[in-house]
N, C-alpha and C positions, 0 to 999 in steps of 0.2 A: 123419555123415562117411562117405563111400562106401570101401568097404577098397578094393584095391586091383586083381584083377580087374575088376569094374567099372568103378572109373574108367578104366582101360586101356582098354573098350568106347566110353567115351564123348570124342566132341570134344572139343580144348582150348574150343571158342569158348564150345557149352553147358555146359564145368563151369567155364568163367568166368563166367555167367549165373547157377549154381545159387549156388556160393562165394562170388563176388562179388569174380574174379580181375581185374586187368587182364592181358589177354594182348596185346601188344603185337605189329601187321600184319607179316605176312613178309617180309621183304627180295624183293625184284621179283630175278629172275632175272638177269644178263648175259646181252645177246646172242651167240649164237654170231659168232665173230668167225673165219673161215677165212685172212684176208690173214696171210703168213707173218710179219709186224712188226705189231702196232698199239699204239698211247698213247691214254690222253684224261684229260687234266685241266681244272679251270676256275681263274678269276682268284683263288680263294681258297687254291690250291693243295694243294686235293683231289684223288689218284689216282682216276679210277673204273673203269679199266682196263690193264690193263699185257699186253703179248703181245711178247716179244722184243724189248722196248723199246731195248736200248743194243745191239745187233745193227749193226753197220757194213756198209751193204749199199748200192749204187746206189738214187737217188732221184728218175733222170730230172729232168724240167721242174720239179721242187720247188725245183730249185738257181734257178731264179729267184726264187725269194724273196728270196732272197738279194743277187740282183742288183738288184731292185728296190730294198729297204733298203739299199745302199750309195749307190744312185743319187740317191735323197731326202737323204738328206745331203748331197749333194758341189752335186747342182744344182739351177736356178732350173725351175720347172714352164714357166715362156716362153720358157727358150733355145730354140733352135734347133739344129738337126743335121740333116745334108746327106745323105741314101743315099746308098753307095759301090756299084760293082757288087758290091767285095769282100763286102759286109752278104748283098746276093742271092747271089750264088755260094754264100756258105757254106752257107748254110741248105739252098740248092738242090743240092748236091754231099752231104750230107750224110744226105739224104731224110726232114729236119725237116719241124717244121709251120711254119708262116712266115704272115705279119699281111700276104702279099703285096704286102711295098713293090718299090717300081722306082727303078733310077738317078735321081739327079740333084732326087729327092724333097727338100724341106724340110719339116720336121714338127718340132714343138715336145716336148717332154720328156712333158710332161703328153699328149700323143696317144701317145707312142712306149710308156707304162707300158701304154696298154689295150692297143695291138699285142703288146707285151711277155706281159699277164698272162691276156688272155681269147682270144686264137685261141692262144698261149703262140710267139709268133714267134721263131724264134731271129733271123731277122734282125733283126728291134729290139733281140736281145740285144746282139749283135756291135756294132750300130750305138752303142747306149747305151755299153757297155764301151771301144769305141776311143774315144768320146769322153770316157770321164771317167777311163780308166786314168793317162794317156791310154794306151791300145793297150791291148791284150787281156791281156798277160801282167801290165803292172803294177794292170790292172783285177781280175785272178784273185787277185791277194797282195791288193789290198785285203778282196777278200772272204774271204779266208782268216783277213788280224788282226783284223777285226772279228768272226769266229768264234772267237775267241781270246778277244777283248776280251767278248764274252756268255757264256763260259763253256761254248762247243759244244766241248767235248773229242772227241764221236768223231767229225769233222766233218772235209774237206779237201776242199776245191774245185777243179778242174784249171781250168774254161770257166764261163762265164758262161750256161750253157742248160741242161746236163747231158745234153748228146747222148754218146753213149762214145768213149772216147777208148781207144788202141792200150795203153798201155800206162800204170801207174800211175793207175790211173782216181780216179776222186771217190766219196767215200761221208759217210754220216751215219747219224744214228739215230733213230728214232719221237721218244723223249724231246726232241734233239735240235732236231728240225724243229717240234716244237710249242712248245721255247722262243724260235726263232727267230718263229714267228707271233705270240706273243703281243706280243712286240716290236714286231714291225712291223705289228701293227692297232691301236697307240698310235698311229700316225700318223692323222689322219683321210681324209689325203689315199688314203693305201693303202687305207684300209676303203671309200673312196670307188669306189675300182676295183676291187678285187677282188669288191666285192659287185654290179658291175652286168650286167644281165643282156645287155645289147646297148652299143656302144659307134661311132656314127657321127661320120664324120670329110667335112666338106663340099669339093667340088672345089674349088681357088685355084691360081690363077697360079703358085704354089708348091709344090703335090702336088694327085694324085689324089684322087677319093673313094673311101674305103673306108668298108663295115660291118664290125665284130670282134662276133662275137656266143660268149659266155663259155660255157666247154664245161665249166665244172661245175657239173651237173644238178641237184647238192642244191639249187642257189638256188631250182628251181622244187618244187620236192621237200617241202620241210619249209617253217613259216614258221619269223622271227627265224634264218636264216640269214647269217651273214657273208660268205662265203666260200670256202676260199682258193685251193687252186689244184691243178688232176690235173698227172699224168705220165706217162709209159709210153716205155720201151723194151723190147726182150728180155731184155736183163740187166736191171732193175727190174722190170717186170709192171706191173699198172696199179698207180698211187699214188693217194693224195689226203689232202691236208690241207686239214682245213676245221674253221671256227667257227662258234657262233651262241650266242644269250640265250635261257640256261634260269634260271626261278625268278628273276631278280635277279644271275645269275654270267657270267660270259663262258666257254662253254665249248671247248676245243679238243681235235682231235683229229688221230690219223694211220693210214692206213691204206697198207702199203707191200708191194707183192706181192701184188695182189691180183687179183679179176678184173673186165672193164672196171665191167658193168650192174650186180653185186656191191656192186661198193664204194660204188656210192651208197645204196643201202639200207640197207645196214649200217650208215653215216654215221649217216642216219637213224637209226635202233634205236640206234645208240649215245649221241647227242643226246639223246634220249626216255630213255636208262635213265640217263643220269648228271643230266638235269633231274629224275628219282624219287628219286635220294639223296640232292638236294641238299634238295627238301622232305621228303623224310621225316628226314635229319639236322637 
């Protein structure tokens, strides 16, 4: 038996070898996480990270998540909706980003979510919302009691885009927004669009042709990515919520305040050290 000096000089691993210890591997580091908010949990409802998690702050374009998941419920993927100028004005008044529709457009529900989720248009928001509020304001309470009805306590929606508003603005929280994803990537239909990386819409008699090609990077970034969706204003910073399959789990996470090129790395690093806990637990 080695007294005690000694063994002090020597590695846990070789006076496991001499003993005949098991010494059981390190726990893998967290990533350095700088976004002033971040979450990640998976389907099993493992924390693997928490940073400011219930933190009520603006979440920009996240708020389409939102809109999306009310939309799925309320409508058929083949209706149809009409572009109004008002849809363009707004977004264009606004100095959003916009799936650049034009007056007088017809497009189907199921084209209007890619507009919606991968150039993150606020005009397809405006357009979806007057359509199924019907109008903007009874569209925003929808999305407010079914934030109720999930259990998003620090959550209030003003618009259906998350562009800022004058005065009583919208906010939510890490925790928050990754309960709402998990949610809503039950749907297949939404995992189906949020994870695509281009999204083409052919010329008809009825609208333009458009391409929407999905402006979050993780999808080309990491494999077994899902998703979900950036944001960015001045008062939020860049955002990002996004999934993917680690080990067997569905993993999700949030990153809110962040910086643009940042937060996708970190995404990464974060996917990669919460797919480490899950096989090493």
């Amino acid at each position: 038996m080695f007294s005690m000096p000694i063994a002090g000089m020597i590695s846990s691993a070789v006076l496991a070898v001499v003993v005949g210890i098991s010494v059981p591997a390190a726990a893998a580091d967290a990533p350095t996480v700088k976004a002033a908010s971040a979450y990640v949990v998976d389907s099993a409802g493992t924390i693997h990270f928490g940073k400011q998690e219930t933190r009520r702050v603006p979440v920009a374009s996240l708020v389409k998540v939102m809109t999306a998941y009310v939309v799925l419920r309320e409508a058929r993927l083949s209706d149809t909706i009409t572009i109004t100028a008002t849809d363009v004005k707004y977004a264009a008044r606004g100095g959003a980003t916009t799936a650049g529709l034009k007056k007088g457009e017809q497009l189907t529900v199921r084209d209007l979510l890619y507009g919606l989720m991968l150039p993150s248009g606020a005009d397809a928001a405006n357009a979806l919302a007057r359509q199924y509020g019907p109008g903007k304001t009874a569209f925003v309470a929808k999305m407010n009691s079914t934030a109720r009805a999930l259990g998003l306590a620090g959550t209030r929606y003003t618009n259906p885009d998350g562009m800022p508003t004058p005065a009583n603005g919208g906010y939510s929280t890490a925790v928050d927004q990754a309960k709402l994803a998990q949610r809503a990537l039950a749907s297949s239909t939404f995992r189906t669009v949020v994870g695509a990386k281009v999204h083409k819409v052919a010329k008809t008699s009825l609208h333009l042709a458009h391409t929407w090609r999905n402006s979050n990077k993780l999808l080309s970034r990491a494999d077994g990515v899902l998703g979900v969706k950036t944001g960015y204003t001045n008062a939020a910073g860049y955002c990002l919520l996004f999934a993917g399959e680690r080990n067997g789990r569905q993993v999700v996470g949030v990153l809110l305040k962040d910086e643009n090129e940042r937060r996708f790395s970190t995404a990464e690093q974060l996917l990669d050290y919460a797919g480490e806990q899950i096989m090493g637990g």
